[in-house]
C-alpha positions as CSV (number, residue, x, y, z in Angstrom):
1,X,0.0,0.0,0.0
2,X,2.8,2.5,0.3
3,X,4.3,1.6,-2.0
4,X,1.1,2.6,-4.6
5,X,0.6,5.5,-2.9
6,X,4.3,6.3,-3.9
7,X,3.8,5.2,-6.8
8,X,0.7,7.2,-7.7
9,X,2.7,10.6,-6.3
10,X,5.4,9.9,-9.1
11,X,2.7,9.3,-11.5
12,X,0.8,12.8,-10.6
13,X,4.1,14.3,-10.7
14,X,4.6,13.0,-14.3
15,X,1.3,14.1,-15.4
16,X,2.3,17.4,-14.1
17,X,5.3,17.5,-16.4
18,X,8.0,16.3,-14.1
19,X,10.6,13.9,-16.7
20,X,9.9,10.4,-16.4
21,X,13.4,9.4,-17.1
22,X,14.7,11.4,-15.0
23,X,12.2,10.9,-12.0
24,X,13.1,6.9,-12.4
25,X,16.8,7.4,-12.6
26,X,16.1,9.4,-8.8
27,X,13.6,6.6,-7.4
28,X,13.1,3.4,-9.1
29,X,14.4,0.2,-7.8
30,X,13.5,-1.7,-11.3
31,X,16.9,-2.9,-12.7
32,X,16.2,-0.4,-15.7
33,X,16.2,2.8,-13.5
34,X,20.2,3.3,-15.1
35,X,18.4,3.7,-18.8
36,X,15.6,5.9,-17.6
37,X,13.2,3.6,-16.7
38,X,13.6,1.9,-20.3
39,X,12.4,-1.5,-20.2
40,X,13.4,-1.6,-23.9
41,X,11.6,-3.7,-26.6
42,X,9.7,-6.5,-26.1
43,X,7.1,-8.8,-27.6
44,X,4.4,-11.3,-26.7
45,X,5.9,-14.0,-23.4
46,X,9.0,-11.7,-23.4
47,X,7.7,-9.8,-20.0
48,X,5.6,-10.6,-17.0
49,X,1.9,-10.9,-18.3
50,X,1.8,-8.0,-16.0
51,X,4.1,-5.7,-18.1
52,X,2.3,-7.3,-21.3
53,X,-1.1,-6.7,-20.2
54,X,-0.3,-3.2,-18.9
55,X,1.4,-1.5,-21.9
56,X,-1.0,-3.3,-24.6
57,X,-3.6,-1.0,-24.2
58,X,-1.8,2.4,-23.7
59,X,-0.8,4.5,-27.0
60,X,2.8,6.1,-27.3
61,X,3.5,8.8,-25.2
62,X,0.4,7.2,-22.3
63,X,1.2,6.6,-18.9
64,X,-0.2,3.9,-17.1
65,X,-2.0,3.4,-13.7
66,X,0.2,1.5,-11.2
67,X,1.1,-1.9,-12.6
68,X,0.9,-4.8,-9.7
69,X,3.5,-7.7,-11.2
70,X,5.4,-10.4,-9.6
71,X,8.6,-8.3,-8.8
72,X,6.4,-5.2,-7.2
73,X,4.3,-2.5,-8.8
74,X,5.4,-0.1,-11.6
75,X,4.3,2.8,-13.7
76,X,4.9,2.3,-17.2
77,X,5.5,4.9,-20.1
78,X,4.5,3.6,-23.0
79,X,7.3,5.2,-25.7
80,X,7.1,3.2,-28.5
């Protein structure tokens, strides 16, 4: 639970024009947090159905609601 409500303050701060990159550089604990936050590409079964079902839906440039996977909760930027 705090770790949402954490979560959902980055994403405000985001929507409020705060960099995504550089916000995840400062606070994530996701392995990717050196590249910005980039998780990269990835297809179909290459990423927790989590990540999968999460991104499918958003367009480029959307930002996602807080993401509940198997290795914690995220906010994803959808960027290509």
């Amino acid at each position: 639970e705090e770790a949402i409500a954490k979560l959902e303050g980055f994403r405000q701060r985001i929507v409020n024009g705060e960099d995504f990159g550089t916000l995840a550089e400062k606070e994530s604990d996701c392995g990717s947090h050196a590249r910005g936050g980039d998780l990269g590409w990835f297809g179909p079964g290459e990423m927790q159905q989590a990540f999968e079902d999460g991104t499918k839906n958003l367009k480029v440039g959307e930002l996602s609601g807080v993401i509940d996977s198997d290795s914690g909760v995220h906010i994803i930027l959808r960027t290509g």
